[in-house]
DRENLUMTI-541173 format. One record per residue (C-alpha): residue number from 1; residue in three letters; y, x, z. Coordinates in nm, 4 decimals. Layout:
N
+-----+------+----------+----------+----------+
! pos ! code !       yy !       xx !       zz !
+-----+------+----------+----------+----------+
! NUM !  ALA !        Y !        X !        Z !
...
+-----+------+----------+----------+----------+
END
This chain:
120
+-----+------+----------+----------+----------+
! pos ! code !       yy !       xx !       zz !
+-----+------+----------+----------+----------+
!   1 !  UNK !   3.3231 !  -3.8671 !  -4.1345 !
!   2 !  UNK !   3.1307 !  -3.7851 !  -3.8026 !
!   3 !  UNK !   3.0669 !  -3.3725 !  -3.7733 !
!   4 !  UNK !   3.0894 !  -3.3640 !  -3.4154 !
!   5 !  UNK !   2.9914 !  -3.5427 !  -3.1258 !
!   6 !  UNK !   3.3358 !  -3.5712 !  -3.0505 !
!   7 !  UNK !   3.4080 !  -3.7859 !  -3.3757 !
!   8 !  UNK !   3.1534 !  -4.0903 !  -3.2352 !
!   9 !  UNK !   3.3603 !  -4.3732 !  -3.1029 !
!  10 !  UNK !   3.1160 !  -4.4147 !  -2.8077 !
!  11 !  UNK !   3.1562 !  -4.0225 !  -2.6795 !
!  12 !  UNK !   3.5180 !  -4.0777 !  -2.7056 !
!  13 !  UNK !   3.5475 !  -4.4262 !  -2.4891 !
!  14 !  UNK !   3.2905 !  -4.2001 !  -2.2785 !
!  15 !  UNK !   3.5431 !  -3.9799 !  -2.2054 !
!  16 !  UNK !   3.8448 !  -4.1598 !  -2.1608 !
!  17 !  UNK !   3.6417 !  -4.3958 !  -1.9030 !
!  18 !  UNK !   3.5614 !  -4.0109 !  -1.7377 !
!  19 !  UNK !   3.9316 !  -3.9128 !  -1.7654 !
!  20 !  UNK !   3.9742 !  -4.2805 !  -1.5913 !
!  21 !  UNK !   3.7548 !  -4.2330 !  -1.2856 !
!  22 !  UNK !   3.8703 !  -3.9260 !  -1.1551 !
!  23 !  UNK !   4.1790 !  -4.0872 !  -1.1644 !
!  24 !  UNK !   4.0603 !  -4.3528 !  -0.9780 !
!  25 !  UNK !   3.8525 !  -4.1735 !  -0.7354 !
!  26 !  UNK !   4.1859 !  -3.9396 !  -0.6334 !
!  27 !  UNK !   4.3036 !  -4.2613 !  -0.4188 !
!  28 !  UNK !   3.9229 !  -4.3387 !  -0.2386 !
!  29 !  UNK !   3.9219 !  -4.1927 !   0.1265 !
!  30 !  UNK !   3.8594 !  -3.8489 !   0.1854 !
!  31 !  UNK !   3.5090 !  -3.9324 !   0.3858 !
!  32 !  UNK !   3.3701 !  -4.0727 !   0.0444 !
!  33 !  UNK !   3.4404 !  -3.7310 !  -0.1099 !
!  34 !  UNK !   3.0615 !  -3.6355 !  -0.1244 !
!  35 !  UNK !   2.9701 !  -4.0059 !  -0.1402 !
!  36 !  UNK !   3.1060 !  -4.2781 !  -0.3350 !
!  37 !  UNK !   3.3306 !  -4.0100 !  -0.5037 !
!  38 !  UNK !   3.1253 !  -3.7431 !  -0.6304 !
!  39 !  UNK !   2.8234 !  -4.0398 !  -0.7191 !
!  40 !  UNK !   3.1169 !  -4.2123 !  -0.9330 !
!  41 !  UNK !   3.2480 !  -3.9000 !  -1.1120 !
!  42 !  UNK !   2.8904 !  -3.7427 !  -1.1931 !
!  43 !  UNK !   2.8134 !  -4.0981 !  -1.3449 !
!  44 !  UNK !   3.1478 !  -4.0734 !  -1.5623 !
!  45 !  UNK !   3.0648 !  -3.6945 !  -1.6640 !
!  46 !  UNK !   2.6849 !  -3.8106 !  -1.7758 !
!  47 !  UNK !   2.8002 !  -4.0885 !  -1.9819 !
!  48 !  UNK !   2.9668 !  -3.8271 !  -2.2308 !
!  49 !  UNK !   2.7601 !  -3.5388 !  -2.1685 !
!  50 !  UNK !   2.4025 !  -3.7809 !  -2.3070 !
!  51 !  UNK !   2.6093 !  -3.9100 !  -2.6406 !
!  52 !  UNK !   2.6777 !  -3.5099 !  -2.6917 !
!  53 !  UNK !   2.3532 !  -3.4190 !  -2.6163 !
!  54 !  UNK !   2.1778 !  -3.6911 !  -2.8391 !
!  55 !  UNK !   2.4041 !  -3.6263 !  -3.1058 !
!  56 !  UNK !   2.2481 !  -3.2727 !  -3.1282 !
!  57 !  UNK !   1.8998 !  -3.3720 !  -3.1060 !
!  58 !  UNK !   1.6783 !  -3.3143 !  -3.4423 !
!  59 !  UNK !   1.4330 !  -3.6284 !  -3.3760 !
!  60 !  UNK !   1.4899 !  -4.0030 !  -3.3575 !
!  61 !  UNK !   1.3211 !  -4.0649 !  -3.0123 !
!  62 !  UNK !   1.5122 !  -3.7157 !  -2.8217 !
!  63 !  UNK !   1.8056 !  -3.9240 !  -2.9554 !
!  64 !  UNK !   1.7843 !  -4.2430 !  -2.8530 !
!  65 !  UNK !   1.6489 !  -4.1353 !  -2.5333 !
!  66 !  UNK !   1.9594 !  -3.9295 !  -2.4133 !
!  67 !  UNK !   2.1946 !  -4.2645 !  -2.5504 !
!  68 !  UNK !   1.9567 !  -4.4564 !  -2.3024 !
!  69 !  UNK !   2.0655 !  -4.1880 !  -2.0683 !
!  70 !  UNK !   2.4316 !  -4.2842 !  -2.1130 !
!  71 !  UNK !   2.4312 !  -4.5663 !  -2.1133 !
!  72 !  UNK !   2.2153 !  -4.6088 !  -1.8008 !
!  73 !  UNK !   2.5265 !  -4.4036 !  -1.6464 !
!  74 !  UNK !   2.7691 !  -4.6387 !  -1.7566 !
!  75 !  UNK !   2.5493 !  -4.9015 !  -1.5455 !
!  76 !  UNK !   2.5609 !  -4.6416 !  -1.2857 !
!  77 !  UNK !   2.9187 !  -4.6126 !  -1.2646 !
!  78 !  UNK !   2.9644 !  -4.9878 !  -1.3259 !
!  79 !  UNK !   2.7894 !  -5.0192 !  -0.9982 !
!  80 !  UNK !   3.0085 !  -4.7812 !  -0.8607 !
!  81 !  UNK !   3.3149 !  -4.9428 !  -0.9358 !
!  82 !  UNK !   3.1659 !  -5.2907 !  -0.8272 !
!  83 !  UNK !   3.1332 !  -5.1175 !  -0.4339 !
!  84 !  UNK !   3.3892 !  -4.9452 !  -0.4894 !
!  85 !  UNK !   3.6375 !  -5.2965 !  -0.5148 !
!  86 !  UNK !   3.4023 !  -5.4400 !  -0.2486 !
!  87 !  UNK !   3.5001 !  -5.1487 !  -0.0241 !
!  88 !  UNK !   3.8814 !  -5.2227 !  -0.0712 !
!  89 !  UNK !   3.8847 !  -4.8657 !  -0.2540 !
!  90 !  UNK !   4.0163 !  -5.0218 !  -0.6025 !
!  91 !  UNK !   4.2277 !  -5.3302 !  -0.7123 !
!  92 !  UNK !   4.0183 !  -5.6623 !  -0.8479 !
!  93 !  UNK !   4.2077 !  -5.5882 !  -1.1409 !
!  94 !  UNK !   4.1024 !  -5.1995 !  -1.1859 !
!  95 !  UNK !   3.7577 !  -5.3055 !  -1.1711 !
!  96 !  UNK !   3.7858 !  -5.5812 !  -1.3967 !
!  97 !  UNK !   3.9348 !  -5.3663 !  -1.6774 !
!  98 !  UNK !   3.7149 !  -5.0981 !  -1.6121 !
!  99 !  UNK !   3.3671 !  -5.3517 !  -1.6323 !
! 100 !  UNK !   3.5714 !  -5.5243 !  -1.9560 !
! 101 !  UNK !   3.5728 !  -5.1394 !  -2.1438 !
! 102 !  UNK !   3.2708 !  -5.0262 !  -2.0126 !
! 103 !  UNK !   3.0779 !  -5.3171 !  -2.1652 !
! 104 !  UNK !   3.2400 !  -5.2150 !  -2.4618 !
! 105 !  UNK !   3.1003 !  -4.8663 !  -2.4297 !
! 106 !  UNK !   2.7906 !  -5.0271 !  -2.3872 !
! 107 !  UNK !   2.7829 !  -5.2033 !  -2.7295 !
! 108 !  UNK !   2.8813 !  -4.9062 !  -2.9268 !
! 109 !  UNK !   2.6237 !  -4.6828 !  -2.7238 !
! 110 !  UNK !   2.3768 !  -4.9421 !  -2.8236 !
! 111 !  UNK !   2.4791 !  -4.8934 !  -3.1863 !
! 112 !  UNK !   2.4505 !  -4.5822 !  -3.1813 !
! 113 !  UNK !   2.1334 !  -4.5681 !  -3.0533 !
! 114 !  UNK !   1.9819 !  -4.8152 !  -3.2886 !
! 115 !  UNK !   2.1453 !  -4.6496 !  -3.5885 !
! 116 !  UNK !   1.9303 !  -4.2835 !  -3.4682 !
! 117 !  UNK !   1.5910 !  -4.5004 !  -3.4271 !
! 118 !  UNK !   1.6888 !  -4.6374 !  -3.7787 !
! 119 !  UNK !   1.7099 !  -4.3582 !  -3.9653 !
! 120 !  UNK !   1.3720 !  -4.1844 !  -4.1279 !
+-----+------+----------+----------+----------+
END
């Protein structure tokens, strides 16, 4: 049974794929620190931050508008991560799992937004 924000599948992939990038960004060069770094990271925070915030929303379109939100910062971040292996900052093979979950993210941020515009 979902009670908290914290109970949706999406918020929780959310925040491991946070937990993930600031993993990640720890190895990127100290010159990206207010660049490629802190861009990445506020990305990863938003993702989580929108499901939680939608989740506590009374009205169908306040909902769905903060999952847009997310996952528009899962795009974000995807984007991110793409430069980020283009830069030589991350492995071919970080950023391929990383786009592989993060699409899954996507799909169950989709659901969940089409299960709030559902509902009456």
């Amino acid at each position: 049974m979902i009670r908290n924000f914290s109970d949706l599948e999406a918020w929780q992939q959310a925040h491991q794929i946070a937990l993930a990038v600031y993993k990640i960004t720890q190895k990127y060069p100290r010159d990206e620190i207010f660049g490629l770094t802190s861009q990445s990271r506020r990305s990863a925070t938003s993702i989580g931050a929108n499901i939680a915030e939608g989740f506590s929303r009374n009205t169908k379109k306040d909902k769905v508008h903060f999952y847009a939100m997310a996952r528009g910062s899962l795009t974000e971040l995807q984007n991110h991560i793409i430069l980020a292996r283009d830069l030589g900052y991350v492995t071919a093979d970080i950023c391929s799992d990383f786009l592989k979950n993060s699409e899954w993210t996507i799909r169950l941020i989709t659901v969940l937004a089409r299960s709030a515009s559902d509902k009456s």
